[in-house]
LOPA-303894 format. One record per residue (C-alpha): x, y, z. Coordinates in steps of 0.2 Angstrom, whole numbers, padded with zeros to 4 digits, always signed. Each point is the difference from the previous one (the first is absolute). Layout:
XYZ;...
***
This chain:
+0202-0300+0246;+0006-0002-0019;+0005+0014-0009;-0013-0007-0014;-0015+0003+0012;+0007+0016+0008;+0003+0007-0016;-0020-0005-0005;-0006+0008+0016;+0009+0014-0003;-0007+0003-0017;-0018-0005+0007;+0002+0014+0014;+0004+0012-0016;-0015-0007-0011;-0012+0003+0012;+0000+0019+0003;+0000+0002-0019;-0014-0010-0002;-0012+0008+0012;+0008+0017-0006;-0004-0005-0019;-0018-0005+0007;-0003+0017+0008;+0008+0011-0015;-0013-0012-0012;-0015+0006+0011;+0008+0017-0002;+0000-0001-0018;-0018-0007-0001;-0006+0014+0010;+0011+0012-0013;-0006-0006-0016;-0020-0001+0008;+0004+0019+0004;+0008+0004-0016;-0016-0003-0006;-0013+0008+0011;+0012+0015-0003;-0004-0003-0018;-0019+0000+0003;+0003+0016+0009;+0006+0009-0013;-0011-0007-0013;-0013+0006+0009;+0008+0018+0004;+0004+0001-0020;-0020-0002-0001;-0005+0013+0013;+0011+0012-0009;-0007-0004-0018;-0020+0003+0008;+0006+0016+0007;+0008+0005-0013;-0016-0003-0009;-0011+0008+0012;+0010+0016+0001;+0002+0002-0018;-0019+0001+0000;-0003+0012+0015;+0014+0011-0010;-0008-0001-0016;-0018+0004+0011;+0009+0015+0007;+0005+0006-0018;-0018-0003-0008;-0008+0010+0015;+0009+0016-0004;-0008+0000-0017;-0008+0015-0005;-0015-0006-0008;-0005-0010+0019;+0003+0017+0008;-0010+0009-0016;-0014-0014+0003;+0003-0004-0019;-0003-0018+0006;+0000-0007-0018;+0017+0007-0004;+0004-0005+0015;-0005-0020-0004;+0011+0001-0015;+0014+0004+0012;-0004-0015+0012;-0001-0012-0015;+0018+0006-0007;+0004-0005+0020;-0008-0016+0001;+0014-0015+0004;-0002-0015-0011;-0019-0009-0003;+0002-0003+0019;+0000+0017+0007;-0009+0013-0003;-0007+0017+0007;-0015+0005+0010;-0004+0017+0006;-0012+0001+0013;-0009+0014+0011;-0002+0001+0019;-0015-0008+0002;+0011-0016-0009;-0009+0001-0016;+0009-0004-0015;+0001+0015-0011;+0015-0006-0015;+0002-0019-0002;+0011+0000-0016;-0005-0019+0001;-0017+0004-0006;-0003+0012-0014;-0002+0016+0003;-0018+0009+0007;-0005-0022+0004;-0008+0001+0016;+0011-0004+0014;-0003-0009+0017;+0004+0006+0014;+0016-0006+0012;+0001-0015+0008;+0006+0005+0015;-0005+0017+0002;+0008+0001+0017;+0018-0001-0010;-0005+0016-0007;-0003+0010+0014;+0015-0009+0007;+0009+0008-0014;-0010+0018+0001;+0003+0002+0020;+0019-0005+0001;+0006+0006-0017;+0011-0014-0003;+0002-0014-0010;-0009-0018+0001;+0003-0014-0005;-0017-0013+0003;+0000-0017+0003;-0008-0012-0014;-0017+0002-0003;-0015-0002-0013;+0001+0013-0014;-0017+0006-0002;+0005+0006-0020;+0011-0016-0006;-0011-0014+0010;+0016-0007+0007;+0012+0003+0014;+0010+0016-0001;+0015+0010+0012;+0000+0017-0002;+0013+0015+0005;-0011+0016+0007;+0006+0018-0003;-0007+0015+0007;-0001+0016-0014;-0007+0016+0011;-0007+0014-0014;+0002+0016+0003;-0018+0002-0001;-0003-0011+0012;-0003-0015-0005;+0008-0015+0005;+0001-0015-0011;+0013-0017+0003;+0007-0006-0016;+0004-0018+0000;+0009-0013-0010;-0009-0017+0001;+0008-0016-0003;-0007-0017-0006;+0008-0015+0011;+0007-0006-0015;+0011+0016-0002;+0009-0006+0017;+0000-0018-0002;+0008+0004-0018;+0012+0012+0011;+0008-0017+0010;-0002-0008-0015;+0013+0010-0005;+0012-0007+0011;+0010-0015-0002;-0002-0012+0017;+0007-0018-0001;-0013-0014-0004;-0013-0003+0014;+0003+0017+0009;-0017+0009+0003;-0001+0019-0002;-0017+0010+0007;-0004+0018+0007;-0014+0001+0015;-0008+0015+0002;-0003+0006+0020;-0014-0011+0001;+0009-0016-0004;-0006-0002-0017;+0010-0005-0015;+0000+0012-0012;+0011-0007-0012;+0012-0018-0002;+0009-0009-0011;-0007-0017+0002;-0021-0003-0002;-0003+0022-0001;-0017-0005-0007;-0009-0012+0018;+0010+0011+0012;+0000+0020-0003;-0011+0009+0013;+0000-0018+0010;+0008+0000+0016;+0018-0005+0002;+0006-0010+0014;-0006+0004+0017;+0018-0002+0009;+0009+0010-0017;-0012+0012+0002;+0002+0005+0020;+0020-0003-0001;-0001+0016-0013;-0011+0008+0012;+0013-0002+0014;+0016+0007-0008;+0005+0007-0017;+0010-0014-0007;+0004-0016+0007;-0001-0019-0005;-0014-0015+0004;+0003-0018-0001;-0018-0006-0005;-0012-0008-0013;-0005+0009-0015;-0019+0001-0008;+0005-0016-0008;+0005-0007+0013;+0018-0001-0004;+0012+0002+0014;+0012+0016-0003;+0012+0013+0007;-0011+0017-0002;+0009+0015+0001;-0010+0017+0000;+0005+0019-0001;-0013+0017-0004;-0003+0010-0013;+0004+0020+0008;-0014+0010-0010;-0014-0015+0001;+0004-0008+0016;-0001-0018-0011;+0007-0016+0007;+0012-0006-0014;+0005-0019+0003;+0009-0015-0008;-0002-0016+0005;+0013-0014-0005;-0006-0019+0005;+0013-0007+0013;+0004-0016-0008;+0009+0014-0014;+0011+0010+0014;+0003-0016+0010;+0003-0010-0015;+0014+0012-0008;+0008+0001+0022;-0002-0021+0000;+0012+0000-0017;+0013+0012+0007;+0002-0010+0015;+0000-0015-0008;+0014+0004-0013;+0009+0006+0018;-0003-0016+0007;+0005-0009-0012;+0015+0010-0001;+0004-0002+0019;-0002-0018-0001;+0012-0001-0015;+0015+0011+0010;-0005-0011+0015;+0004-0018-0010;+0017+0009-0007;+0005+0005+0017;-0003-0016+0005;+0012-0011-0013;+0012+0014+0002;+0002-0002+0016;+0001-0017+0000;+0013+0000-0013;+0011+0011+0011;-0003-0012+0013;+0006-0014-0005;+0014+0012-0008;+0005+0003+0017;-0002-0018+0009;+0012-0004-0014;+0012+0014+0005;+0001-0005+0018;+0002-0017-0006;+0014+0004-0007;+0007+0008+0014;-0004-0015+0011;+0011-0010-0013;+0011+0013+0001;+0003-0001+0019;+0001-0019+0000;+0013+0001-0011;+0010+0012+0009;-0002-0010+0016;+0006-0016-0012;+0015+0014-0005;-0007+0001-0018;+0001+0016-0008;-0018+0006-0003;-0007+0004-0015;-0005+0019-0004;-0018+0002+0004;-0008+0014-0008;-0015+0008+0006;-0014+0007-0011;-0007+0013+0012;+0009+0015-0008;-0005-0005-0017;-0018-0002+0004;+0001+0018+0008;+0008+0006-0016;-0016-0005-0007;-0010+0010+0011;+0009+0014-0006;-0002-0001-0017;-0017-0005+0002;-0002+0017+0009;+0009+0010-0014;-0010-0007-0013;-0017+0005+0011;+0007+0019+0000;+0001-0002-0017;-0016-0008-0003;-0008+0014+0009;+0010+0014-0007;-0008-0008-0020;-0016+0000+0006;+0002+0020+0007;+0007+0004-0018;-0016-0011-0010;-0012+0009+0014;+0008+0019-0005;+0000-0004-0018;-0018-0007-0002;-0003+0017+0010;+0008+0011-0012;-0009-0012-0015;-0015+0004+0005;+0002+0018+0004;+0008-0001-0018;-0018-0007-0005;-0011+0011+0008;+0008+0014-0007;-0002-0004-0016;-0017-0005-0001;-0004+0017+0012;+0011+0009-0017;-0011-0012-0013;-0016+0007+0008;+0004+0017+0000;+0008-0002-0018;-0018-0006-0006;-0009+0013+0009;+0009+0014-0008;+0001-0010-0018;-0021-0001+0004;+0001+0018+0006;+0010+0007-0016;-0014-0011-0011;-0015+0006+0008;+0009+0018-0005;+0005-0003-0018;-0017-0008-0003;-0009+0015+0006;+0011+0013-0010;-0002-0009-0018;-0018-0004+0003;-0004+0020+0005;+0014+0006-0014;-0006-0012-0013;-0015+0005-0005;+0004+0021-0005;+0017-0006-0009;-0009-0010-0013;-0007+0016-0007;+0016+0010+0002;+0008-0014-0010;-0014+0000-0013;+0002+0017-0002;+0018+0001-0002;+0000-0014-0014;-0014+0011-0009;+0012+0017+0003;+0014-0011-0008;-0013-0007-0015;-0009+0016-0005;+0014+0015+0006;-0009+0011-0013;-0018-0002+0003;-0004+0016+0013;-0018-0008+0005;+0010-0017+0004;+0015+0008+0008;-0013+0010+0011;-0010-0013+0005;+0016-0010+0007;+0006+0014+0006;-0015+0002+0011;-0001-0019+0005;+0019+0002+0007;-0003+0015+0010;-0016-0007+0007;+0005-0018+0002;+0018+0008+0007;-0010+0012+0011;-0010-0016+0007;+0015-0010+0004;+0009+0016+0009;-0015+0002+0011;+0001-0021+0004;+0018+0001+0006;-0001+0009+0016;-0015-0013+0003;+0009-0015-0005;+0016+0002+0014;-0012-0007+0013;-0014-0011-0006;-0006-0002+0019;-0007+0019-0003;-0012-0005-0013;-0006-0017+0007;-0003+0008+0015;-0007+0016-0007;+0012+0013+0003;+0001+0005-0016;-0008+0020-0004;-0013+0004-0012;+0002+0013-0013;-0018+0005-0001;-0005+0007-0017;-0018+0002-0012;+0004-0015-0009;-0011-0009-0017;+0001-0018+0001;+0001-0002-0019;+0016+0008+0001;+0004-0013+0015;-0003-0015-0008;+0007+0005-0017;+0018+0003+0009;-0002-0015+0009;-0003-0008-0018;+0015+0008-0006;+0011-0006+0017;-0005-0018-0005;+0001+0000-0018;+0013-0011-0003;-0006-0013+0009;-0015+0000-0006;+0007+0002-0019;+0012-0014+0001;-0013-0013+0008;-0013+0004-0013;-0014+0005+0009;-0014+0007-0002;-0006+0017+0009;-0019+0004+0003;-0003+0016+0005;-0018+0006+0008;-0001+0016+0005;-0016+0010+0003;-0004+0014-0013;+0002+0012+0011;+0019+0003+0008;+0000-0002+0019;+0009+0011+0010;+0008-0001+0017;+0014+0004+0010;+0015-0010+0006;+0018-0003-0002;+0002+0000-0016;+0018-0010-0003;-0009-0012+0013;-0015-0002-0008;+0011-0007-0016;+0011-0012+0012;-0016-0008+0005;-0008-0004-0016;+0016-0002-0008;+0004-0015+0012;-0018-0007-0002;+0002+0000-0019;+0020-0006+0003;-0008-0014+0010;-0012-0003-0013;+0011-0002-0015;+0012-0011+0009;-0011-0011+0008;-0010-0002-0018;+0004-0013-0013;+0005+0008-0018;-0015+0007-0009;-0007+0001+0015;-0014+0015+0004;+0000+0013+0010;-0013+0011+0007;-0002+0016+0006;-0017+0007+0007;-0003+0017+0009;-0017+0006+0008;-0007+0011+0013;-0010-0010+0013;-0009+0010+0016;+0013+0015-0002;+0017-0011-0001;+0010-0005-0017;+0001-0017+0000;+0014-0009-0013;+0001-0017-0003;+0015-0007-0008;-0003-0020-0007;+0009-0013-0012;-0004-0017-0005;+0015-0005+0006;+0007-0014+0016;-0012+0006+0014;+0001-0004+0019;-0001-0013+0008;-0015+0001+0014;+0016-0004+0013;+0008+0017-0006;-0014+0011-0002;+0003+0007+0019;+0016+0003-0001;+0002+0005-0018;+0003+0020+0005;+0015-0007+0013;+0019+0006-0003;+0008-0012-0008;-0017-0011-0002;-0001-0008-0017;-0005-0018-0009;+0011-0013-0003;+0013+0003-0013;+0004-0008-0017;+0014-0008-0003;+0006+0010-0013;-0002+0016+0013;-0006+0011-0014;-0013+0008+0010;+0014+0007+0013;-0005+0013+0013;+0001-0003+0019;-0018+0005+0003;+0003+0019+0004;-0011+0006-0014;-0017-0004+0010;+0004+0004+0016;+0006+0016-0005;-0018+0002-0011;-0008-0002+0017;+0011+0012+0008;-0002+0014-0010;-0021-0001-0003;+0001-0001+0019;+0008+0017+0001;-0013+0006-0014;-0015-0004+0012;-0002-0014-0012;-0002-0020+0001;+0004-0014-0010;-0007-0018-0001;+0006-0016-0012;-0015-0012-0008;+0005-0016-0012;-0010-0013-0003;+0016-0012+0002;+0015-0006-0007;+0002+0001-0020;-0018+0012-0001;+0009+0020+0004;+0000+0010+0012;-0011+0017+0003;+0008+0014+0013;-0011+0015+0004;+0008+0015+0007;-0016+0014+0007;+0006+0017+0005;-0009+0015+0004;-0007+0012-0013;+0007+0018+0000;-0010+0009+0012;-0002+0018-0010;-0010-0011-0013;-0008+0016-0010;+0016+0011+0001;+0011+0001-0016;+0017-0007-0001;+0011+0013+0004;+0011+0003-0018;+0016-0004-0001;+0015+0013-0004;+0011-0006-0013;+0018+0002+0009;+0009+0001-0016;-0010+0016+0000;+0005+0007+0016;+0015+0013-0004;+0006+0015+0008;+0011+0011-0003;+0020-0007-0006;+0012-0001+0014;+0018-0006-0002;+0003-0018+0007;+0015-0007+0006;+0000-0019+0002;+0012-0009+0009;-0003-0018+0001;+0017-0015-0005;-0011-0010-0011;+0002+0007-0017;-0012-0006-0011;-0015+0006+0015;+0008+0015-0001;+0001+0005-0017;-0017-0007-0001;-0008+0009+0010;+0007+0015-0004;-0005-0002-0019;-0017-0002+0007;+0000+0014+0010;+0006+0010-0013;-0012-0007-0013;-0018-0001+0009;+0004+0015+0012;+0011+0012-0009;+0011+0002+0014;+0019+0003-0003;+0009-0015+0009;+0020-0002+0003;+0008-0018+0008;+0011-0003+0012;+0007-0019+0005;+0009+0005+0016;-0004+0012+0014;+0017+0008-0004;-0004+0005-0017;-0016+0005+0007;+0006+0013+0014;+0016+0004-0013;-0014+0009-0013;-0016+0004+0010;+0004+0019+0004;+0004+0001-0020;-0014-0012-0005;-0015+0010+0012;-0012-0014-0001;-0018+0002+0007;-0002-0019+0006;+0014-0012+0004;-0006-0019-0003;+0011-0010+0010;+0007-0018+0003;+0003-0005+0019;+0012-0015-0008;+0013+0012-0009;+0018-0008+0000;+0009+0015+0010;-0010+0007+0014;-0021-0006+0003;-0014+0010-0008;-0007+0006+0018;+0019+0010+0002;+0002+0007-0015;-0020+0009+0001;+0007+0005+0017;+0012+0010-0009;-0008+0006-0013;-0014+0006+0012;+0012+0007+0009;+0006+0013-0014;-0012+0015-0002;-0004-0001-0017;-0008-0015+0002;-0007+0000+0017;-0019+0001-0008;+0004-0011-0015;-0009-0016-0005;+0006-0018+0007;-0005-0015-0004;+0007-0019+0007;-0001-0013-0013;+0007-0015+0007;-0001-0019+0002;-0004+0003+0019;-0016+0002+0001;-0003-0008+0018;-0010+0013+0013;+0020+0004+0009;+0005+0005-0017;-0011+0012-0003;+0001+0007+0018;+0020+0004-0004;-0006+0007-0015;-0012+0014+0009;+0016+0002+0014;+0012+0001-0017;-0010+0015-0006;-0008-0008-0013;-0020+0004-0007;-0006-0015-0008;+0007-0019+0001;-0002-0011-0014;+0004-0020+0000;+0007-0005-0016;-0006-0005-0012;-0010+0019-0001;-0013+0001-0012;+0008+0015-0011;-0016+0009+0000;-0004+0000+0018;+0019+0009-0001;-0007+0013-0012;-0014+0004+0011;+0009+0003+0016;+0011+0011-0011;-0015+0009-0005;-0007+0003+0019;+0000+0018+0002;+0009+0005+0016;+0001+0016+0013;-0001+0016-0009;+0020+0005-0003;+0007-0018+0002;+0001-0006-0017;+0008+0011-0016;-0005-0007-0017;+0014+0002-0012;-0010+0013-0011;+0001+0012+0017;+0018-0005+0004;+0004+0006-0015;
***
């Protein structure tokens, strides 16, 4: 045999393991890639089951929350509607409350008091009622929206034993716009099936197949097992990979389905590109091994020569074999492969670290704008509620400044100040958490109010405003006053954001009207302008937080739309109600805010006690607060409207130094003094004999309900948030106390 035809055999004998090795490892890759993407089609259709439970337990949450309300346990069903509405989930959920015989008794879908069908599966009710837990039906005819509706069934036991089942009813189209949701590839079809094997929703042709069966063989392969995969034809007759998993509250068949000319196509590829590949190596092998074929026939030539001529007694030739040269090869060939694979180890770890590098800083971005939205939402909500009483403090001041001499002036400021600053102290505890008054948290300070007087400080909040647009205010009030009780510092808020809302939502020269009015027992006010209107698209939502039209470009009107949702919140806690009317865009707006009347309708108003008039006897003072000017002020005020003799301290040092000598009746302390706190320093002063009974008053910046607990613990009698009003000092001063705990200075003396 040649050495030419064994070296070809031999490299045949090499060639043909790799080539049936190569043809199984590109089955093996086919089979891979097809897998790769059913395992795609899984999770898809796991990512799917998650978002409709997700969906389905938010709602039986929010049913568990709405059936603890008070107005269902009360039977206040209307209340109790305008609960459900505030709950409903988009135009595609809403809430029905039903009774035990599977009545409806709520369907926020229908006005309230319409009259209601009953259930359309009554046996899901007493389903409900017997096993106390949720349900979640399968699709069915909704007897109130005339079209195919899910629902998720909750029972609600009354303590007086009534049993109801709230439930959250869902249009198909809420789920099919669920899936739509989610991105799938081209041609992948998404659906849920209820138990029965009907589609309740799907991304291709929702409209011809919701409550139609799905396939036969999809549906008893979900029936079998919990999750799996079918090879079959769709609906459409296309033939797909269908893989389906359930949803864990509903008990709902989730399936995607991916034609099989997609996953095949994308294997076919791969394994093309393999073959191809293969086929490439295989030709190279080939010449290469040819090549070093003949490279070797002509080495042993050579030697054959080199032979002859010995046996002639010729000196050979050198002969050089290449053998070692190409194993050289080999060896760098391997070196450069450990390199090539120790570069694609560094690229894999630093695209890692990139990405990680990414996701952290769009995770930072995010929370970045959440708080920037959050600190927004907050300053928005502070100048709109601070706005309104410090355009009258600032009036007043300029007119102080302008006329210092003329006393009817100075006291008219004066008295706008101290009522406008009284206002703002009494909104600053409220304004720390603007959850409490949205949500109604907020206490009323009931009083015998006149709603004259109401109005005409809310006129006076918005003054300004109204001033500088040049409007014009028409005022119709009945002849006689009306009276009634509320909040009074409330009261103002509401109609001072109505008319706030007015002015800035009013064209210069614009009117503004003001009408009060007793109507079956209740004070109805309406607030109105010729200014923008509403749009019919925002009339519904025109008293939700942060609800407002669309904004100029010039943002002059500002605001975040707090004022209105606050409005609503506060009439709410009045017993009231408040509705918005406009005939459209550009023709004004009217909002009508009806509260109950006072019920004590024939009893006089109670009259009032001048404070200013309230002294008793003179005592001796000490003061002891770091801020100068508050200090001194206050003590010149004491000393002036109450005739008490006052001395000031700035540090609790100074103060315990000259307390024996100075003998004060009342301490008026600071808890932020610059030595030791104000809650130590009436510990020690209580603690000597002398003053043991005395007087002591906190009048501090910490006004939260902690504060004033240390202050009771510290010793203290009252506890005043700064800024005090000075007279509200003077009163407590004038408090008469146990018989033989206070000495006026006359008897000391």
């Amino acid at each position: 045999m040649r050495i030419r035809t064994y070296l070809f055999l031999m490299a045949a004998g090499i060639l043909v393991p790799v080539v049936l090795f190569a043809g199984l490892a590109l089955d093996m890759l086919q089979n891979a890639e097809r897998d790769a993407a059913l395992r795609g089609l899984k999770e898809t259709a796991n990512s799917i089951a998650l978002l409709v439970d997700r969906e389905l337990y938010s709602a039986e949450a929010g049913l568990r929350v709405l059936g603890g309300s008070p107005s269902l346990a009360d039977g206040d069903l209307k209340a109790f509607d305008a609960q459900a509405r505030r709950a409903n989930r988009g135009s595609t959920g809403w809430t029905v409350l039903l009774d035990e015989q599977g009545q409806q008794v709520i369907n926020t879908l229908l006005p309230y008091g319409s009259a209601l069908p009953a259930h359309a599966a009554p046996a899901v009710v007493q389903h409900v009622i017997a096993t106390q837990k949720t349900y979640v039906s399968d699709v069915m005819n909704g007897p109130a929206i005339k079209a195919m509706v899910t629902t998720v069934n909750v029972p609600v036991p009354i303590d007086a034993g009534k049993r109801y089942v709230l439930t959250v009813a869902f249009s198909t189209e809420h789920f099919t716009r669920l899936i739509a949701s989610v991105d799938v590839p081209p041609g992948w079809v998404v659906g849920i099936i209820d138990s029965q094997g009907r589609f309740i929703a799907r991304n291709h042709n929702p409209e011809g197949l919701i409550g139609k069966p799905a396939r036969p063989e999809l549906a008893a392969a979900a029936r079998k097992a919990h999750s799996g995969q079918i090879r079959h034809n769709t609906v459409e007759g296309t033939e797909a990979f269908d893989v389906f998993t359930h949803s864990g509250l509903s008990g709902w068949t989730l399936a995607v389905a991916a034609p099989v000319e997609l996953i095949e196509r994308s294997a076919r590829h791969a394994s093309f590109v393999a073959a191809m590949g293969l086929l490439a190596a295989m030709l190279c092998a080939a010449a290469l091994a040819a090549y070093f074929g003949r490279q070797h026939v002509r080495s042993i030539a050579r030697a054959v020569r080199a032979a002859t001529d010995l046996g002639v007694g010729q000196a050979p030739r050198q002969v050089h074999s290449r053998v070692a040269e190409m194993n050289e090869l080999h060896r760098a060939l391997h070196a450069a492969g450990e390199q090539m694979l120790q570069a694609q180890a560094y690229r894999r770890n630093a695209e890692a670290e990139r990405q990680a590098l990414l996701d952290a800083e769009k995770s930072a971005r995010q929370m970045a704008e959440q708080q920037n939205s959050a600190k927004d939402q907050f300053l928005a909500m502070l100048g709109h509620e601070l706005r309104n009483p410090l355009a009258p403090i600032s009036t007043a001041a300029q007119l102080l400044r302008l006329q210092p001499g003329d006393a009817k002036r100075v006291r008219y400021a004066s008295d706008v100040i101290s009522r406008q600053v009284e206002h703002m102290n009494s909104l600053l505890g409220d304004m720390l958490d603007v959850s409490r008054v949205t949500r109604g948290l907020v206490t009323l300070d009931i009083d015998d109010l006149e709603l004259d007087a109401i109005l005409e400080r809310a006129l006076e909040q918005t003054h300004a405003l109204v001033e500088s647009a040049q409007h014009r205010v028409e005022l119709s009030l009945p002849p006689t006053p009306i009276r009634m009780r509320g909040d009074k510092t409330r009261l103002v808020q509401i109609f001072a954001n109505l008319l706030n809302n007015a002015a800035k939502y009013t064209p210069p020269n614009g009117r503004i009207g003001i009408q009060a009015a007793l109507a079956d027992g209740q004070v109805v006010v309406t607030v109105s302008d010729s200014g923008e209107g509403l749009a019919p698209e925002l009339l519904p939502r025109v008293f939700d937080l942060f609800s407002q039209s669309e904004r100029k470009p010039d943002r002059a009107q500002g605001g975040l739309g707090l004022g209105l949702a606050l409005v609503q919140s506060l009439v709410r806690l009045h017993g009231g109600t408040v509705t918005a009317s406009s005939p459209g865009p550009g023709q004004g707006s009217s909002f009508t805010v009806t509260l109950p009347r006072e019920p004590r309708e024939s009893a006089p108003l109670p009259p009032r006690r001048r404070r200013a008039d309230a002294r008793g006897p003179a005592l001796r003072v000490m003061i002891v607060d770091d801020n100068v000017d508050g200090a001194i002020s206050l003590s010149l005020f004491l000393e002036a409207a109450g005739g008490h003799n006052v001395c000031t301290y700035y540090d609790a040092g100074a103060a315990l130094a000259w307390a024996a000598s100075e003998a004060p009746d009342a301490f008026i302390l600071d808890i932020g003094l610059p030595d030791i706190t104000g809650y130590e320093l009436a510990r020690q002063l209580r603690a000597m004999p002398q003053f043991r009974d005395a007087l002591f008053i906190a009048l501090t910046g910490y006004g939260q309900p902690q504060d004033r607990e240390r202050a009771r613990e510290a010793g203290f009698d009252h506890h005043l948030a700064k800024p005090a009003d000075p007279q509200q000092v003077l009163e407590l001063l004038s408090r008469p106390r146990k018989a033989g705990t206070r000495r006026s200075a006359s008897a000391r003396a």
